[in-house]
C-alpha positions as CSV (number, residue, x, y, z in Angstrom):
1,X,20.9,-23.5,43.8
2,X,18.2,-24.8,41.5
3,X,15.8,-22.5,42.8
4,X,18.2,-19.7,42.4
5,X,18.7,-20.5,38.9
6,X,14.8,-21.0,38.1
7,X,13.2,-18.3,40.0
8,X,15.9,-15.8,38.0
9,X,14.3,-17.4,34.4
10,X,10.9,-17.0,35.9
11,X,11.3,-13.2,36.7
12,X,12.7,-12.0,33.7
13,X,10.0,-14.2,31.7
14,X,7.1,-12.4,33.8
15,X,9.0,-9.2,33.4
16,X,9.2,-9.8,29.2
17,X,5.4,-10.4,29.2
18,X,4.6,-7.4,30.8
19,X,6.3,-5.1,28.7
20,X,5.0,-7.1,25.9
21,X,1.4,-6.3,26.9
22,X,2.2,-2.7,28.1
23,X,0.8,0.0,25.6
24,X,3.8,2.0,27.7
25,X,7.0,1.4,29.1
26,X,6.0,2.3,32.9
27,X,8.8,4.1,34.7
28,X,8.6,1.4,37.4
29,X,6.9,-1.9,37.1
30,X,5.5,-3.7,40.1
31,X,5.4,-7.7,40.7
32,X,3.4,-8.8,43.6
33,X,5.3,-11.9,45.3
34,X,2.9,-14.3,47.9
35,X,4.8,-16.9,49.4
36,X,5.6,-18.5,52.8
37,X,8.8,-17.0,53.9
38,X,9.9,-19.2,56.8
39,X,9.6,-22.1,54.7
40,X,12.1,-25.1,53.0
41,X,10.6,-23.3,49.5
42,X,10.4,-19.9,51.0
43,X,14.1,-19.8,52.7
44,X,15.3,-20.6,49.4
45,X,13.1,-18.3,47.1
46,X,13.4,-15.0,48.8
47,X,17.4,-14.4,48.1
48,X,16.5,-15.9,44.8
49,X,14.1,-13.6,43.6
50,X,15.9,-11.2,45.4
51,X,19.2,-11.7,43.3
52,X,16.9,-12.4,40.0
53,X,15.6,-8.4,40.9
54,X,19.3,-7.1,40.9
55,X,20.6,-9.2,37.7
56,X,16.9,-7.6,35.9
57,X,17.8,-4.0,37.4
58,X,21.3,-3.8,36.3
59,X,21.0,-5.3,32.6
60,X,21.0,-2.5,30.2
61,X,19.3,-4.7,27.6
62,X,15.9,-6.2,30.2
63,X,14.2,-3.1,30.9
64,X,15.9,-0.1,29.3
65,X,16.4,1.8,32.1
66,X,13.3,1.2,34.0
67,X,12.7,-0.4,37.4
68,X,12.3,-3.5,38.6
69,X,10.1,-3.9,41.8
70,X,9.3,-7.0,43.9
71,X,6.5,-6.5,46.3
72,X,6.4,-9.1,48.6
73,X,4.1,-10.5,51.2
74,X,4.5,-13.4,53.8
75,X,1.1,-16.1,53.5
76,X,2.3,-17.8,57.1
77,X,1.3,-21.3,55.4
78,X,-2.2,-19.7,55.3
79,X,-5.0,-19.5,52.5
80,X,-6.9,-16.7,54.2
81,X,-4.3,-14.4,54.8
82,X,-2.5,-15.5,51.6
83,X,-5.9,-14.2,49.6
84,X,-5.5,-10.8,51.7
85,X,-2.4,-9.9,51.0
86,X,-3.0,-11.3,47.0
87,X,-5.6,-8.6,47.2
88,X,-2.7,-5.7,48.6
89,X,-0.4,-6.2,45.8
90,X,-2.7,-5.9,43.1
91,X,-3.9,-2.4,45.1
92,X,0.0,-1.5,44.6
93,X,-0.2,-1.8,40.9
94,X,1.2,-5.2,40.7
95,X,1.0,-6.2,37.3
96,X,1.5,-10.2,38.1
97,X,1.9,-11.9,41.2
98,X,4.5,-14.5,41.3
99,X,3.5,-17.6,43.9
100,X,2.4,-19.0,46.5
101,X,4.1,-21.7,46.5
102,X,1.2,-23.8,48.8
103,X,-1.3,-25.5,46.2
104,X,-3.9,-24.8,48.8
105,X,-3.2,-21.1,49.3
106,X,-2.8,-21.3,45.4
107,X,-6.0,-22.0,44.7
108,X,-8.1,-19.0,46.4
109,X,-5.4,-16.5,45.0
110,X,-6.0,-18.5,41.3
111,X,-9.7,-17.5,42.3
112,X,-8.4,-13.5,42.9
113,X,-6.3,-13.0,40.1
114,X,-8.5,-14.7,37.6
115,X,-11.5,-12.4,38.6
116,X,-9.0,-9.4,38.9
117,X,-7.3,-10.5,35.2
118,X,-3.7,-10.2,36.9
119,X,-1.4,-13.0,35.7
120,X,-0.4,-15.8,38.6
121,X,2.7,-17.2,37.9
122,X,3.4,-20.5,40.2
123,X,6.7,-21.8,40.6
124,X,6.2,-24.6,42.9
125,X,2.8,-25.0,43.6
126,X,1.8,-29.0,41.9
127,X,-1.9,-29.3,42.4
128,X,-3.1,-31.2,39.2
129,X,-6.0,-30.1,40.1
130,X,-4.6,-26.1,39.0
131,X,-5.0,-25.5,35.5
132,X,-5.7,-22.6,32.4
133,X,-9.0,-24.2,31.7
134,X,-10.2,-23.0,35.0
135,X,-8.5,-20.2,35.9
136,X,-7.1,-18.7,32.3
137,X,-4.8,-15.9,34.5
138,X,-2.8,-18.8,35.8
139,X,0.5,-20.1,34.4
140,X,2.0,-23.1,35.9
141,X,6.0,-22.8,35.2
142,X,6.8,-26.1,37.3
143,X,5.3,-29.8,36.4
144,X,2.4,-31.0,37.9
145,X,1.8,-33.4,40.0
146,X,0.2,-35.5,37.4
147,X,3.6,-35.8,35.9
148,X,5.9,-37.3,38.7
149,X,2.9,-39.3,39.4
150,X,3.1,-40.9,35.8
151,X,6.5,-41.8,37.0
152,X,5.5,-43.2,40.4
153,X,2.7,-45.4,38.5
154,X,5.3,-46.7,35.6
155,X,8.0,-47.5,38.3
156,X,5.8,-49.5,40.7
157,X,4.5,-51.4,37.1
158,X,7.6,-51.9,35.9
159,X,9.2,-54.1,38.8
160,X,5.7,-55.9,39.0
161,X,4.1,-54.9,42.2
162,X,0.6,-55.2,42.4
163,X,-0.1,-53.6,46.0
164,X,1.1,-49.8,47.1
165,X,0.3,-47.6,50.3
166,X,0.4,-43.9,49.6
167,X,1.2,-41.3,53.0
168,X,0.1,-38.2,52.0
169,X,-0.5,-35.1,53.8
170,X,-4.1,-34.4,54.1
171,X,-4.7,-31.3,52.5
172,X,-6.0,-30.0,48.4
173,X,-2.2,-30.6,48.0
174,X,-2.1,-34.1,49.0
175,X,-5.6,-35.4,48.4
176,X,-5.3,-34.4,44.8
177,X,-2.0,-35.9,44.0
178,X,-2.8,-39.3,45.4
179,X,-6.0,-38.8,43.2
180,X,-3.5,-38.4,40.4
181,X,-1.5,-41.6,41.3
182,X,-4.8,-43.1,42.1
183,X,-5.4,-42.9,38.2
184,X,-2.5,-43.9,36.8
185,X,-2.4,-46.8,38.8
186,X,-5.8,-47.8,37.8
187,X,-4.1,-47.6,34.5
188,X,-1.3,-50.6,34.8
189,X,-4.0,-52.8,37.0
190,X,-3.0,-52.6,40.3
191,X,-4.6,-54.7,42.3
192,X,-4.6,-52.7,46.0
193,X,-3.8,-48.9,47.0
194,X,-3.8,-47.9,50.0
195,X,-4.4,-44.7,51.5
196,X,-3.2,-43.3,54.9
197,X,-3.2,-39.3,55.3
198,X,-1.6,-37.7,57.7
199,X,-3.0,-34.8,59.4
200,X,-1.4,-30.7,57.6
201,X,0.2,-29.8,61.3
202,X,1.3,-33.0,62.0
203,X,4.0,-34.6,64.9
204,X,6.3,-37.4,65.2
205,X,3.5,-39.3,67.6
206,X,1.3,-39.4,64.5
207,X,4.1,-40.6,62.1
208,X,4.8,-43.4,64.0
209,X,1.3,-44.6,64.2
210,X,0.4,-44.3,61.1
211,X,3.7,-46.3,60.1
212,X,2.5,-49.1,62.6
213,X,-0.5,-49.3,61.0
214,X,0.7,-49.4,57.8
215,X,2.8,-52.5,58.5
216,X,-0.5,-54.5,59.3
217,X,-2.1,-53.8,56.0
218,X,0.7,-56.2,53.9
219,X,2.2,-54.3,51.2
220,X,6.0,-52.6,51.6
221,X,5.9,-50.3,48.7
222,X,5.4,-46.9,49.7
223,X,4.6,-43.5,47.9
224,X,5.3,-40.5,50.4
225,X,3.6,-37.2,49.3
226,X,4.3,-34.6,51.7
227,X,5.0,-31.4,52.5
228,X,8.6,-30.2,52.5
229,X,10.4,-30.9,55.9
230,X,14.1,-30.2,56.9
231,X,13.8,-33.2,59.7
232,X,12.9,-36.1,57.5
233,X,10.7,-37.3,60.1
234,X,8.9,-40.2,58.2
235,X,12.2,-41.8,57.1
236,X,13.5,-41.3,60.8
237,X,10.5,-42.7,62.1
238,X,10.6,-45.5,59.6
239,X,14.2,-46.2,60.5
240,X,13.0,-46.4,64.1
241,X,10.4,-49.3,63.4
242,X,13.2,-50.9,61.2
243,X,11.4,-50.2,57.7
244,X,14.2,-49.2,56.0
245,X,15.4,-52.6,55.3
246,X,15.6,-54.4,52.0
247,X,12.0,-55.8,52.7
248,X,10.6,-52.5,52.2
249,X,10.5,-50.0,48.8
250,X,10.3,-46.4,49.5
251,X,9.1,-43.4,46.6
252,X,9.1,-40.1,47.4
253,X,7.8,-37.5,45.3
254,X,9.4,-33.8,44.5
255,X,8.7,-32.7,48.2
256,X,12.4,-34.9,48.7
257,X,14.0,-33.3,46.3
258,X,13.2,-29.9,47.5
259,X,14.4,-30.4,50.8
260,X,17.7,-31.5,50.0
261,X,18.4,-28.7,47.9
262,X,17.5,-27.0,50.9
263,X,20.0,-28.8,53.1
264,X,23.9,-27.2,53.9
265,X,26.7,-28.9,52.6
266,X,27.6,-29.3,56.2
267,X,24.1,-30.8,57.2
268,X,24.3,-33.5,54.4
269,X,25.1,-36.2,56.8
270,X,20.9,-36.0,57.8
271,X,20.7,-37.9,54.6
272,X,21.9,-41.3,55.7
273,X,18.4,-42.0,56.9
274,X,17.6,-41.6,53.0
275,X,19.7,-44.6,51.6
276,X,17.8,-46.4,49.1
277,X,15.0,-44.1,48.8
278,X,14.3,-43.2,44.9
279,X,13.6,-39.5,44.2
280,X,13.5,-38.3,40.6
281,X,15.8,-35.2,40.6
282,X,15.0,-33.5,36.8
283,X,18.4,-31.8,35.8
284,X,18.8,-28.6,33.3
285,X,21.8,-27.1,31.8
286,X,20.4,-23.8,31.7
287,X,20.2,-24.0,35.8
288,X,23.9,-25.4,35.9
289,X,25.2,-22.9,33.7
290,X,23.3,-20.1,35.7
291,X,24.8,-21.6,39.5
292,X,28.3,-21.2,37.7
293,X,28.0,-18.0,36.8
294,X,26.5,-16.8,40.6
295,X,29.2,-19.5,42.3
């Protein structure tokens, strides 16, 4: 539901702009739309921005009468063909693309729109390394990961611990957020961070491993930074090697959050595996007033 709610305020803000910058009302106004749609993000996002397209079409007061069109494209978790089809939109008239919600596929589109002088509009994509003052076409409507890793830094200093180990998926996504938290850290002196990356198509073999090793370096605070994924496996696998005890601290950054909002009511029972992990979860009453109003 809260991507429902934000991916509604994000297409009528992209649709305000444009009409705002449009010498002309255009009869119909085109939004390109690059995102992964077999995805935790994606399976959410489509009907979103789907249902955001029909609350923009049939308000008398957004448009005036004129038409609202999505176009959208399926990246497959892929940069290249993610820049390709970045490329298609804009050839349909797109005035804006909205997505993709992969930092990594983020940046070469960045690249495309900036060159192109179409608006990008991410809604999910947290790369701190994405910003105006490179690409001044981009417009980052989520926090970035330099913000959540502020938190991360100022937890782990407030309760004192002076050691950390950081699991991070090894791609521009992951690299640079641990850079961030690298920082920050750096900032309240603590004395060891670890890194241990994990490899972008990774399997439950390398979990485990890693976890192992992990357990020989010393500390037992960890910082996961993954991608999005519906099986949990790193807290299964850390279950398994009994590393969910009160010996061990776990953080997990917004990737958690985002997969239990993707979760069923009826498949919320997965979660036990979770207890005692800390996720900050921002709440907004503009999203809860707009999941009472589509409940």
């Amino acid at each position: 539901m809260k991507h429902l709610g934000f991916l509604s305020l994000l297409m009528i803000w992209v649709v305000s702009r444009t009409c705002l910058v449009g010498c002309k009302k255009p009869v119909s106004i085109n939004v390109g739309v690059v995102f992964t749609f077999d995805s935790v993000i994606g399976r959410a996002a489509k009907p979103a921005m789907e249902t955001a397209n029909s609350d923009i079409n049939e308000s008398p007061t957004i448009l005036n009468g004129n038409d609202f069109n999505l176009i959208m494209k399926d990246a497959n978790c892929n940069a290249f063909l993610g820049s390709i089809e970045a490329y298609q939109v804009i050839e349909q008239e797109a005035v804006a693309i909205i997505g993709p919600q992969s930092s990594s596929i983020a940046h070469m589109v960045s690249s495309i729109a900036n060159s192109l002088q179409v608006p990008l509009v991410l809604y999910a994509a947290t790369d701190s390394s994405l910003s105006a003052k490179q690409f001044p076409f981009f417009v980052r409507i989520v926090q970035s990961d330099s913000n959540q890793m502020n938190v991360m830094a100022s937890l782990v200093d407030f309760y004192g611990w002076k050691e950390v180990i950081a699991i991070y998926v090894d791609d521009d996504y992951g690299r640079n957020g641990i850079a961030a938290l690298n920082d920050e850290l750096d900032k309240r002196m603590v004395k060891s961070f670890y890194r241990l990356p994990l490899p972008l198509h990774l399997k439950q073999s390398d979990i485990v491993a890693l976890l192992k090793e992990s357990k020989l370096l010393g500390p037992r605070v960890y910082i996961v930074h993954v991608n999005p994924d519906p099986q949990l496996r790193i807290f299964a696998a850390a279950e398994m090697l009994q590393m969910m005890t009160s010996d061990y601290v776990w953080f997990a950054t917004d990737w958690l959050s985002t997969t239990i909002d993707s979760f069923a009511p009826m498949n919320r029972t997965a979660l036990r595996v979770l207890q005692g992990v800390v996720v900050p979860i921002p709440n907004s009453e503009v999203y809860k007033q707009w999941g009472e109003r589509h409940s």
